[in-house]
ZAMARGU-4260 file (C-alpha; in steps of 0.2 Angstrom, whole numbers, plus 5000, padded with zeros to 4 digits):
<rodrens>
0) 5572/5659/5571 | 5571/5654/5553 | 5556/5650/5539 | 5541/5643/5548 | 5549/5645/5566
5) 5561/5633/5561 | 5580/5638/5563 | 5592/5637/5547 | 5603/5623/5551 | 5620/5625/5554
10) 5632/5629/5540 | 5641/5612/5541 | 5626/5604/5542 | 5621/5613/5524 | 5637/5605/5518
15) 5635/5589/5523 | 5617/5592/5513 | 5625/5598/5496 | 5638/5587/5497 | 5628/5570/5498
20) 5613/5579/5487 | 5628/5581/5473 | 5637/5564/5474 | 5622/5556/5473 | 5620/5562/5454
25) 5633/5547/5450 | 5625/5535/5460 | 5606/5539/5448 | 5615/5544/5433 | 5622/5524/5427
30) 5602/5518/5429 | 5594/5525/5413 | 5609/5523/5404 | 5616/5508/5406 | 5601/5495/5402
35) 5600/5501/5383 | 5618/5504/5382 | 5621/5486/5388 | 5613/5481/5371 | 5624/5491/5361
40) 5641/5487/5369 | 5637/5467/5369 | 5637/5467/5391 | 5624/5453/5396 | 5607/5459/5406
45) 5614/5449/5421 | 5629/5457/5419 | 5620/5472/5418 | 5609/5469/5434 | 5626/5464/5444
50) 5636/5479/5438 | 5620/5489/5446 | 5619/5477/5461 | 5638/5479/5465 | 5637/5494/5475
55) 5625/5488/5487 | 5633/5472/5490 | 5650/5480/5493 | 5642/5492/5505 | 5632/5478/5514
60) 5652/5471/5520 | 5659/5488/5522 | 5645/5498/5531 | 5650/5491/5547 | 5670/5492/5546
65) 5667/5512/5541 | 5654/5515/5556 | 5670/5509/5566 | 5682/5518/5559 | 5672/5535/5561
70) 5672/5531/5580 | 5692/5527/5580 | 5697/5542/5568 | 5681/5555/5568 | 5671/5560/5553
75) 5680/5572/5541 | 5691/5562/5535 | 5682/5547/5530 | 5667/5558/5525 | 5678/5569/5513
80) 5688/5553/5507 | 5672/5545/5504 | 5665/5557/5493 | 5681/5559/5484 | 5680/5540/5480
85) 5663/5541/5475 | 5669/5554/5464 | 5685/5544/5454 | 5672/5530/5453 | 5658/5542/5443
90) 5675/5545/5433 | 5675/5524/5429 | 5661/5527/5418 | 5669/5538/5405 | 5684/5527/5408
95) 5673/5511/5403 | 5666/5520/5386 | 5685/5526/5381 | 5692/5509/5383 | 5696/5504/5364
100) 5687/5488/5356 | 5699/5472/5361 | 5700/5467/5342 | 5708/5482/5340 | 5722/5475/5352
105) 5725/5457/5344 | 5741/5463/5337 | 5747/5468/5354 | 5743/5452/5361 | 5751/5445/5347
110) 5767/5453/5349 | 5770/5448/5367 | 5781/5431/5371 | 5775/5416/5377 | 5776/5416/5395
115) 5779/5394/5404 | 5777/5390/5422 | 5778/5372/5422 | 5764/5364/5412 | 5757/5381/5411
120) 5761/5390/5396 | 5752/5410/5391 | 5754/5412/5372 | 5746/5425/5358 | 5728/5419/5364
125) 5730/5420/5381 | 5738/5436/5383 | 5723/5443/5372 | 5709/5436/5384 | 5716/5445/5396
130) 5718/5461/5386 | 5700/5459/5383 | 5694/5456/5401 | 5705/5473/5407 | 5697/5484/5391
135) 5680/5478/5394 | 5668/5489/5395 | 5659/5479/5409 | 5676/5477/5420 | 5676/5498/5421
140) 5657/5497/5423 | 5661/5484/5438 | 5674/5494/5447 | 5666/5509/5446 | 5653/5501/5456
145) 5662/5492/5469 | 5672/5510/5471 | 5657/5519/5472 | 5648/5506/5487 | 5665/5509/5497
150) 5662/5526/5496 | 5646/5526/5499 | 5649/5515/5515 | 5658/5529/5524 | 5649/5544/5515
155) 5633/5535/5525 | 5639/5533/5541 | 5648/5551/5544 | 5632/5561/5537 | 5621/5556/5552
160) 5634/5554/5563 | 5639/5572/5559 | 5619/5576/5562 | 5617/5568/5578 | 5638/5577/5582
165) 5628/5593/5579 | 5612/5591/5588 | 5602/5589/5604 | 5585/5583/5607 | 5575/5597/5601
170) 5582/5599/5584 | 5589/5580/5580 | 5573/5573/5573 | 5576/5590/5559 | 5593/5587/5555
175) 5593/5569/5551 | 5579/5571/5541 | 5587/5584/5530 | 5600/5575/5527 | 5593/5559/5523
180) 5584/5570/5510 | 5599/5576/5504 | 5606/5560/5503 | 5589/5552/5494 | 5585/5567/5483
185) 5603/5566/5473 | 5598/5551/5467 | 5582/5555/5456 | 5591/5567/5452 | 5605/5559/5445
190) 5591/5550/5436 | 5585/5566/5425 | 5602/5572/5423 | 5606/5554/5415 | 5591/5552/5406
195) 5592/5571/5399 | 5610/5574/5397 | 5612/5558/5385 | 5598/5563/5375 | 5601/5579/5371
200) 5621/5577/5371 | 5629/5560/5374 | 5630/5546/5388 | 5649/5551/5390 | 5642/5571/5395
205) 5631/5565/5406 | 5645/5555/5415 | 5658/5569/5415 | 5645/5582/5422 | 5641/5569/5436
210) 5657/5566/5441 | 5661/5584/5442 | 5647/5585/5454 | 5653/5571/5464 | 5672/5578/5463
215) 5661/5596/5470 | 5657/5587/5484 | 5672/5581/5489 | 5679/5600/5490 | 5664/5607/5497
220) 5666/5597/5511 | 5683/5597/5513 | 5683/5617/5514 | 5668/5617/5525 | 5664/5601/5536
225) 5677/5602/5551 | 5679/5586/5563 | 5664/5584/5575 | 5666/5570/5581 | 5683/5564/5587
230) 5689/5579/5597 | 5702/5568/5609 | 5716/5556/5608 | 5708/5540/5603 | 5727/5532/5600
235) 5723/5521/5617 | 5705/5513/5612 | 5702/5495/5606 | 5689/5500/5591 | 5693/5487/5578
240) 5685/5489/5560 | 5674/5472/5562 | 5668/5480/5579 | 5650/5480/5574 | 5638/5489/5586
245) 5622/5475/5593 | 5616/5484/5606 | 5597/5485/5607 | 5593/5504/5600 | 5605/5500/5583
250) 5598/5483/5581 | 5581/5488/5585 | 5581/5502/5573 | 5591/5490/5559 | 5576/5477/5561
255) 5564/5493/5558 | 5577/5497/5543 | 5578/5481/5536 | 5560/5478/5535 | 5556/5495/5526
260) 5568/5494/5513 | 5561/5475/5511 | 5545/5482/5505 | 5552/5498/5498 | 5564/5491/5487
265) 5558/5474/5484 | 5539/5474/5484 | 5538/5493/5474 | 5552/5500/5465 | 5558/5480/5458
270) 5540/5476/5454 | 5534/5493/5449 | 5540/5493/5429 | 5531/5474/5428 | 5514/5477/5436
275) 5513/5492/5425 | 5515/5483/5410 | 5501/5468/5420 | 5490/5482/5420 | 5490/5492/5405
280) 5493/5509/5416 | 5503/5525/5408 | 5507/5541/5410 | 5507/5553/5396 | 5510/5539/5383
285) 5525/5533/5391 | 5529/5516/5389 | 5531/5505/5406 | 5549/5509/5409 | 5545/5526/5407
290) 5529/5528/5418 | 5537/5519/5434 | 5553/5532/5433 | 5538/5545/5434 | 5530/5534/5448
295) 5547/5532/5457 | 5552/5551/5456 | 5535/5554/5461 | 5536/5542/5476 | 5555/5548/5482
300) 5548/5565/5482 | 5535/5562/5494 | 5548/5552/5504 | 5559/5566/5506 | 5546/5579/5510
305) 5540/5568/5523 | 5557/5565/5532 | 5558/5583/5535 | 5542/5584/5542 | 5542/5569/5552
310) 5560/5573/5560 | 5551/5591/5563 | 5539/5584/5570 | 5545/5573/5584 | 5558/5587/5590
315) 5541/5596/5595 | 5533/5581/5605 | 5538/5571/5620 | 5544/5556/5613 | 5548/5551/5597
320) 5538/5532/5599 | 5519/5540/5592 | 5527/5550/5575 | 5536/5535/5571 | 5522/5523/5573
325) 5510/5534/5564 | 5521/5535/5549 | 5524/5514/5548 | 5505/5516/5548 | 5505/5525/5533
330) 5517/5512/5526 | 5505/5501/5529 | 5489/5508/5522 | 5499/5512/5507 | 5504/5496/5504
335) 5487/5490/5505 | 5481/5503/5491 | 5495/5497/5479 | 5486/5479/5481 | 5471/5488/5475
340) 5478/5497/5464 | 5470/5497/5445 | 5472/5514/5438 | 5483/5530/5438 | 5475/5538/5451
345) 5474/5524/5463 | 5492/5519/5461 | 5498/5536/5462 | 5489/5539/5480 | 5498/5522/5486
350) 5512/5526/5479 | 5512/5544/5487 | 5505/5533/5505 | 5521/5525/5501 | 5533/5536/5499
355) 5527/5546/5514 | 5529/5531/5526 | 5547/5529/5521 | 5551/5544/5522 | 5541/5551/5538
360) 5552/5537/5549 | 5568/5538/5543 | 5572/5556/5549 | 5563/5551/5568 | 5571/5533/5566
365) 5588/5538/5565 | 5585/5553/5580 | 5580/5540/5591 | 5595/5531/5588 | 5605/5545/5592
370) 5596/5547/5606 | 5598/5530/5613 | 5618/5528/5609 | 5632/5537/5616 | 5640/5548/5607
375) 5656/5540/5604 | 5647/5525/5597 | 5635/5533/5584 | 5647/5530/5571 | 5646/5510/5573
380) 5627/5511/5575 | 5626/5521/5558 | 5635/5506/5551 | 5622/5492/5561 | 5607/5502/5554
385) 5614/5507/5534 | 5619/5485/5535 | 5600/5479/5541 | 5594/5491/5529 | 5603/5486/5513
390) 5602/5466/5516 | 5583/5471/5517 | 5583/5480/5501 | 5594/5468/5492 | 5582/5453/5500
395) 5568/5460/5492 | 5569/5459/5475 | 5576/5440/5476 | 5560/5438/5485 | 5546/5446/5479
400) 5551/5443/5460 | 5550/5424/5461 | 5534/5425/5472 | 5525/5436/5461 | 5529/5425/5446
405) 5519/5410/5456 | 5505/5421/5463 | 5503/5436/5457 | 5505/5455/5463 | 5491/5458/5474
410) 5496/5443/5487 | 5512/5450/5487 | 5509/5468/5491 | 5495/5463/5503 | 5509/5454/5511
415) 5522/5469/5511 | 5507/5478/5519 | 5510/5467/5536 | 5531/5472/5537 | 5527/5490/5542
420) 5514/5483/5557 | 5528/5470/5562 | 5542/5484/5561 | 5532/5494/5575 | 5531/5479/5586
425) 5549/5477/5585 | 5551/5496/5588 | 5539/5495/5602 | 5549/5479/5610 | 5568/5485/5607
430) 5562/5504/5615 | 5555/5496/5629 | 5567/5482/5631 | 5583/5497/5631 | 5572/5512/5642
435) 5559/5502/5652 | 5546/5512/5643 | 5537/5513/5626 | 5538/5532/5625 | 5554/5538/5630
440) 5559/5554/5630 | 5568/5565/5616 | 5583/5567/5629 | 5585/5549/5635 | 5599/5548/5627
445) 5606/5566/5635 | 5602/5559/5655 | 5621/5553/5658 | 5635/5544/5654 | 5625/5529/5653
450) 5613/5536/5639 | 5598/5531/5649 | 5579/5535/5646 | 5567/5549/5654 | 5552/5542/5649
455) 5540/5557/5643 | 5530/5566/5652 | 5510/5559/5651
</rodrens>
């Protein structure tokens, strides 16, 4: 027994922690760079808002083919190649600043023969359009991104299923809030470490050093995660990389997901830098952009805490159903206080509200699901939940932007307040539907082949 009556976790579990703690540097280190050096290098704010876009979008399509292929091929393997890709993308940022200007190349372009197909003909200014495009700083930006979302997509789906692999009912609800805090945590962090390591050295520094974070992770986990989930011959089983898991515990839990990271992302962290500016609020002087990093960090910390405590938590109760319904209650109220919100100390309790919500469900969330799916289809439910929640948080901004144009920020967040109340009647619905019973116990999951509940006891 460990800290707190609380057992240390197991040491392939603290790998798992580090190693998406320490790739997730690259994923936070682009976003305080990139905007200002979009200026200087002549890249577009579209392009710029695509190029930090990119990731989630790819992983939107590839979330489910890797929850797939963990169930076909286990988890080390794509979870080790996964944060070795996530590594060589962090590498395409130093890559896009060390590509040389594409004037500099005209006499290259110049020096190449014209090339005819037909009435199709490539001479001196063709070939240096395409020069162009492949040194462009944008195109390395781009790929890096798209690297880093496929990555990302496998990364995601072999952490919790590794967590729920090394877990039974009393200690799942811990485990997969520690390592969705690991997860969450390395990207404020990759934050500071951008934001500091360019100002005090350069932006390329801060790349490099956040690419031989992410390149750590890859060989920390290859020397210490081991295969936990795969431990037979699959050769003979028909699980295709489109085969996408809808049973009633992932889509449920998706739903809960999607409409999270809907208000999460959309209604606060896309909204926050404007309503700040709105309102004349600051923090120590700090211009908008740099008050809502403050706020954000502030709010991800408190979501991180909380997914310890509230994956704690429901190991110690009967069922998992009250925590998770307490903490979407949270969300709400928090929500709520942001469309009251007029001053530092008003938007910091709703943002705190907030960040406590999110975080207290996701560590319980993701236990129940691993509770309700058998084991050898964890991997595919992973994917199901990580797709809900990133079409949810790439839905929110296209939405709450536009709308808050036309009416405003309170209406908008006053309206994000009602997703977390509809999220637990989904919850309560899809728990129901799947166990015949709205508080099912911790070990539903652990009753037999079938997976089936064992309602709590009353």
């Amino acid at each position: 027994m460990g800290l707190f009556g609380i057992d240390r976790p197991p040491t392939v579990l603290l790998a798992v922690i580090a190693s998406t703690f320490f790739v997730g540097f690259g994923g936070g280190v682009v976003f305080p760079i990139l905007p200002n050096l979009g200026a200087v290098l002549g890249i577009s704010a579209f392009m710029v808002g695509v190029i930090l876009s990119a990731n989630r979008w790819v992983r939107l399509v590839a979330n489910a083919p890797a929850g797939a292929l963990v169930d076909r091929y286990g988890t080390r393997k794509p979870f080790v190649a996964g944060l070795f890709v996530e590594g060589v993308a962090t590498l395409g940022y130093v890559v896009a600043l060390a590509m040389p200007p594409a004037e500099s190349l005209r006499p290259l372009a110049a020096s190449l023969p014209t090339v005819a197909a037909g009435p199709l003909a490539v001479g001196p200014e063709g070939w240096f359009t395409a020069i162009a495009a492949v040194v462009a700083p944008e195109t390395w930006f781009l790929l890096a991104r798209v690297l880093w979302g496929l990555g990302s997509a496998a990364v995601f789906a072999t952490a919790y299923t590794i967590a729920a692999d090394l877990s039974d009912g009393g200690s799942r609800g811990t485990n997969m809030g520690i390592v969705r805090g690991g997860i969450t945590m390395g990207f404020p962090a990759g934050l500071v470490l951008g934001g500091v390591v360019s100002a005090i050295a350069s932006n390329v520094a801060a790349f490099v050093v956040a690419a031989a974070f992410a390149l750590t992770a890859s060989v920390v986990a290859y020397r210490f995660v081991p295969e936990t989930h795969v431990t037979g011959d699959r050769s003979g089983d028909s699980i295709k990389p489109w085969d996408v898991d809808t049973a009633v515990p992932a889509v449920t839990v998706g739903l809960v997901n999607f409409g999270l990271m809907f208000a999460y992302i959309g209604a606060l962290f896309s909204t926050l830098v404007l309503f700040l500016g709105a309102n004349d609020i600051s923090l120590f002087g700090l211009a908008p952009q740099g008050t809502s990093g403050l706020f954000m960090a502030g709010t991800v910390l408190f979501a991180a805490v909380f997914m310890f405590v509230g994956g704690r938590i429901s190991d110690t109760r009967d069922s998992r159903t009250p925590i998770l319904l307490t903490f979407l209650a949270v969300s709400f109220v928090g929500f709520l206080l942001l469309a009251r919100a007029g001053s530092v100390v008003s938007l910091g309790l709703a943002c705190a509200f907030i960040g406590a919500g999110q975080g207290g469900t996701s560590g319980p969330m993701m236990a129940l699901l691993a509770d309700l799916t058998p084991d050898e289809r964890m991997g595919r439910a992973s994917g199901t939940n990580n797709v809900l929640g990133d079409v949810g948080g790439g839905l929110g901004p296209m939405v709450s932007l536009p709308l808050i144009e036309a009416v405003g920020f309170a209406p908008i967040y006053a309206a994000c307040a009602v997703l977390p109340l509809a999220a637990g009647g989904v919850l309560l619905l899809g728990v129901r539907r799947e166990t015949g019973t709205f508080l099912p116990g911790r070990t539903a999951g652990e009753a037999g082949p079938d997976k089936g509940s064992v309602p709590a006891d009353s």
